[in-house]
C-alpha positions as CSV (number, residue, x, y, z in Angstrom):
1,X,7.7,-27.2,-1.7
2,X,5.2,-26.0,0.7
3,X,6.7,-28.4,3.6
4,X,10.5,-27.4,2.6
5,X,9.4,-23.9,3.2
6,X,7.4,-24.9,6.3
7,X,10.5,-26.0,7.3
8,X,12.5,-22.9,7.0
9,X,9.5,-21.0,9.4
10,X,7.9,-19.6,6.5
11,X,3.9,-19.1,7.6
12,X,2.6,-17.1,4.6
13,X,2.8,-19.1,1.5
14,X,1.7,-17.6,-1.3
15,X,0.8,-19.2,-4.5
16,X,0.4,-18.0,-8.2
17,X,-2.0,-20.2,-10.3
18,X,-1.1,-21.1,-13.7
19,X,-3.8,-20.9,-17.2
20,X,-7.3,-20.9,-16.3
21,X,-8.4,-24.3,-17.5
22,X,-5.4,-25.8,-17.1
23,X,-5.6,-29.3,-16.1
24,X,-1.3,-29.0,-14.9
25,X,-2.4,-25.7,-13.4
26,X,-5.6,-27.5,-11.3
27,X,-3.2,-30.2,-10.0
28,X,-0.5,-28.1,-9.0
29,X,-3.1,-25.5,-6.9
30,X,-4.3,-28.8,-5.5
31,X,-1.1,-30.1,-4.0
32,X,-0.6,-26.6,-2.0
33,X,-3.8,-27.0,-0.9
34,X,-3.9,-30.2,0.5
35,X,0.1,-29.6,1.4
36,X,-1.1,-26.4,3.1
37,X,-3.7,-28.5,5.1
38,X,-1.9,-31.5,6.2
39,X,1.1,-28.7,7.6
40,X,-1.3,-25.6,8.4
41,X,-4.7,-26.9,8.9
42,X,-5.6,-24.8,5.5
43,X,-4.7,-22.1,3.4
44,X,-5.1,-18.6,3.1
45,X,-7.3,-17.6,0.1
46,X,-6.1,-14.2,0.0
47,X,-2.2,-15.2,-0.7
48,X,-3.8,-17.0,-4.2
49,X,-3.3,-15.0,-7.3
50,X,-4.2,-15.9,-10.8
51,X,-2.1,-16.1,-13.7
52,X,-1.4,-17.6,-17.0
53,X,2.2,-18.9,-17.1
54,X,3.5,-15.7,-18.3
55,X,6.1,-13.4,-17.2
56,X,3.8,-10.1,-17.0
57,X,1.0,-12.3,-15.3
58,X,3.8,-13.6,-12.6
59,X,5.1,-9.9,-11.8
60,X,1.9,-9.1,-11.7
61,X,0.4,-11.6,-8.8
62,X,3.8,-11.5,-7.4
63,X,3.4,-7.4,-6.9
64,X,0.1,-7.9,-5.9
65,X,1.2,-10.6,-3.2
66,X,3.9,-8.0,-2.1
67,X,1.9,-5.1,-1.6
68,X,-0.6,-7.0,1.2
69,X,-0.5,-5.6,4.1
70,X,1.1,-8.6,5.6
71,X,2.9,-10.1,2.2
72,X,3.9,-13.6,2.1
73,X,7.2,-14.9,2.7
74,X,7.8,-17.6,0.1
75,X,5.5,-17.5,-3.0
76,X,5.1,-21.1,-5.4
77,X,4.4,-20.7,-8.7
78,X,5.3,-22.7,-12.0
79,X,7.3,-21.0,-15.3
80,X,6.2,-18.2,-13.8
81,X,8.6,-18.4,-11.1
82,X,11.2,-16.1,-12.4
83,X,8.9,-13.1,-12.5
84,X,8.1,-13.7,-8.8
85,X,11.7,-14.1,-8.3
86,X,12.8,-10.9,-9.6
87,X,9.9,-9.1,-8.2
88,X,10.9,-10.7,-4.5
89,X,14.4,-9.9,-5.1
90,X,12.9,-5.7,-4.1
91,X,11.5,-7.4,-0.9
92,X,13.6,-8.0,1.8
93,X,13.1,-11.6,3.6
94,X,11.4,-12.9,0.6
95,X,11.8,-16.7,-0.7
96,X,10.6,-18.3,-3.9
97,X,10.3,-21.8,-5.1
98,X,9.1,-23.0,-8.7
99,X,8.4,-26.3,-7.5
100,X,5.1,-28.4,-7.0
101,X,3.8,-28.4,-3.3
């Protein structure tokens, strides 16, 4: 996912985490990271949010991610994805993707 979007010229790629704990959630996180290196040379820790596979958690970090001063413009996350999505769908120029990096 992260070199699809790499692709398309997105630069800020943000990503919501799933469960705390989660061993699914710990890989996932890992594969932007090292996805985010190998393409970027590292990631940004401030376009990371948590949250817990749940709709409210995903609007949530997705809101969050929006209201930076410079917001991302694609955000990963897992389940989660169609809270981000509706939430991007406010932000112009705003891409989504619910696959692994």
């Amino acid at each position: 996912a992260c070199q699809y979007l790499w692709r398309l010229g997105h630069r800020d790629i943000g990503f919501i985490l799933g469960r705390e704990g989660s061993v699914a959630a710990q890989d996932r996180f890992n594969g932007y990271v090292q996805a985010m290196q190998e393409i970027a040379g590292g990631y940004d820790k401030s376009l990371v949010r948590q949250g817990d596979w749940t709709y409210a958690s995903g609007t949530t970090a997705a809101r969050e991610l929006l209201a930076m001063p410079k917001p991302p413009t694609a955000i990963i996350g897992k389940v989660i994805a169609s809270s981000p999505a509706s939430t991007a769908r406010r932000s112009p120029h705003m891409c989504t993707i619910s696959d692994a990096c």
